[in-house]
C-alpha positions in Angstrom: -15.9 -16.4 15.1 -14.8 -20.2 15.5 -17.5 -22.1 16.8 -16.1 -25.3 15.8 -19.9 -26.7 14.3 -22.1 -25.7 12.1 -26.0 -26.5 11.1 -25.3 -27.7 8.0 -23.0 -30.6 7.0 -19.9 -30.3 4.2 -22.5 -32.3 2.0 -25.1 -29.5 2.4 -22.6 -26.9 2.1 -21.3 -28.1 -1.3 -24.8 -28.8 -2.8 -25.9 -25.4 -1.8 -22.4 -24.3 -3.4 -23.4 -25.9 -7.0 -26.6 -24.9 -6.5 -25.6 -21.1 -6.5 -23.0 -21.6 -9.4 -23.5 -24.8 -11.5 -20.0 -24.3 -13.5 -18.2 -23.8 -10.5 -14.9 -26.2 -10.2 -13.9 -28.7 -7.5 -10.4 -26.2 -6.6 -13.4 -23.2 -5.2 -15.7 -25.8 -3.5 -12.5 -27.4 -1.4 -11.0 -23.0 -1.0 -14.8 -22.1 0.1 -15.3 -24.6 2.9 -11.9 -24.6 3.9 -11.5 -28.6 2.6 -9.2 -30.3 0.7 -9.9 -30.7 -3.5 -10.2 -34.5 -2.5 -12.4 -34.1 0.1 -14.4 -31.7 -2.3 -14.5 -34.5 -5.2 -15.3 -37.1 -2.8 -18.6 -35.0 -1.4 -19.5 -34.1 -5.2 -19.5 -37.9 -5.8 -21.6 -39.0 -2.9 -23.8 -36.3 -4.0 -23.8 -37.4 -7.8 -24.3 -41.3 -6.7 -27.2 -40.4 -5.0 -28.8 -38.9 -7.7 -28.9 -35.4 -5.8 -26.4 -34.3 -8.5 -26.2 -34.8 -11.7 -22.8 -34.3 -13.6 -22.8 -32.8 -17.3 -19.5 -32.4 -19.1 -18.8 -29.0 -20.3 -15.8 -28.9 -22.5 -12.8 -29.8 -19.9 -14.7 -28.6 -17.1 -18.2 -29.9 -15.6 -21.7 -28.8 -14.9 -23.6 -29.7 -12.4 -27.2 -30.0 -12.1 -29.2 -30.3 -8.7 -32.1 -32.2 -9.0 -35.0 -29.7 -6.8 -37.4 -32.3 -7.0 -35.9 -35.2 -5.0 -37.1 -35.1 -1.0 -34.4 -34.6 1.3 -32.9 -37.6 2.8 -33.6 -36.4 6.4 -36.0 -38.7 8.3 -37.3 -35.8 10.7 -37.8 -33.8 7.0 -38.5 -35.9 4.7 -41.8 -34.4 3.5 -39.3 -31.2 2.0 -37.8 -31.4 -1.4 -34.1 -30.3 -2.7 -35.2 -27.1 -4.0 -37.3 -26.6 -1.3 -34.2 -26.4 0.6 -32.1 -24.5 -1.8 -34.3 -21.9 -1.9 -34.6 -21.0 1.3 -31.1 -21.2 1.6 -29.6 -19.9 -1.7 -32.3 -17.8 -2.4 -32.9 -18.8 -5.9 -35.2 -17.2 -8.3 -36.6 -20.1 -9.3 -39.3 -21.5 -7.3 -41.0 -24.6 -7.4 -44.9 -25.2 -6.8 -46.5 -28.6 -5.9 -49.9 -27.5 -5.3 -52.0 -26.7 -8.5 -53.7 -23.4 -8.4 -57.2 -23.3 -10.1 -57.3 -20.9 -13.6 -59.9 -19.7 -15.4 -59.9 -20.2 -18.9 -62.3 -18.4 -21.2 -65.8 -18.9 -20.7 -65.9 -20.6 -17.7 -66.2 -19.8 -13.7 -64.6 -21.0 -11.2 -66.9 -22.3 -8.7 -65.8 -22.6 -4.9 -66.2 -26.2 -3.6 -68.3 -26.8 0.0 
């Protein structure tokens, strides 16, 4: 099925690939999306100089890191966060609260405000 577009950008595509496998090398990005190896680094580098990514040497190889908590540079989105993002897409296991949830701690109630 060519349909010659997609929803999601080669940017989006990539950081969703690290996201599912942080040790995952520049040669499978570029096979994955159908791009070139330089195209691959080149989207890995936006991503990294934007702070999006973060690059950690492993050895010969790299790992990267996505930051979750950054919002999304989308104007019509911008209230959603990285991992917001990547988990609904990825399907991580890791989720990621911003609300604080009330807890009980020994001895005291909670109480229900008006």
């Amino acid at each position: 099925m060519a349909t010659g577009w997609s929803f999601l950008t080669n940017h989006g595509r990539v950081l969703l690939r690290i996201a599912h496998d942080p040790n995952v090398r520049l040669r499978d990005i570029a096979a994955a999306l159908n791009i070139t190896e330089r195209s691959a680094y080149a989207i890995v580098s936006d991503l990294a100089e934007a702070g999006y990514v973060l690059k950690e040497r492993d050895g010969r190889r790299n790992r990267y890191i996505v930051q979750h908590h950054l919002p999304l540079p989308e104007t019509t989105i911008r209230e959603r966060t990285v991992g917001e993002v990547v988990d609904l897409l990825v399907g991580t296991k890791t989720r990621h609260r911003h609300t604080a949830v009330p807890t009980k701690t020994r001895g005291e109630r909670i109480t229900k405000r008006p």
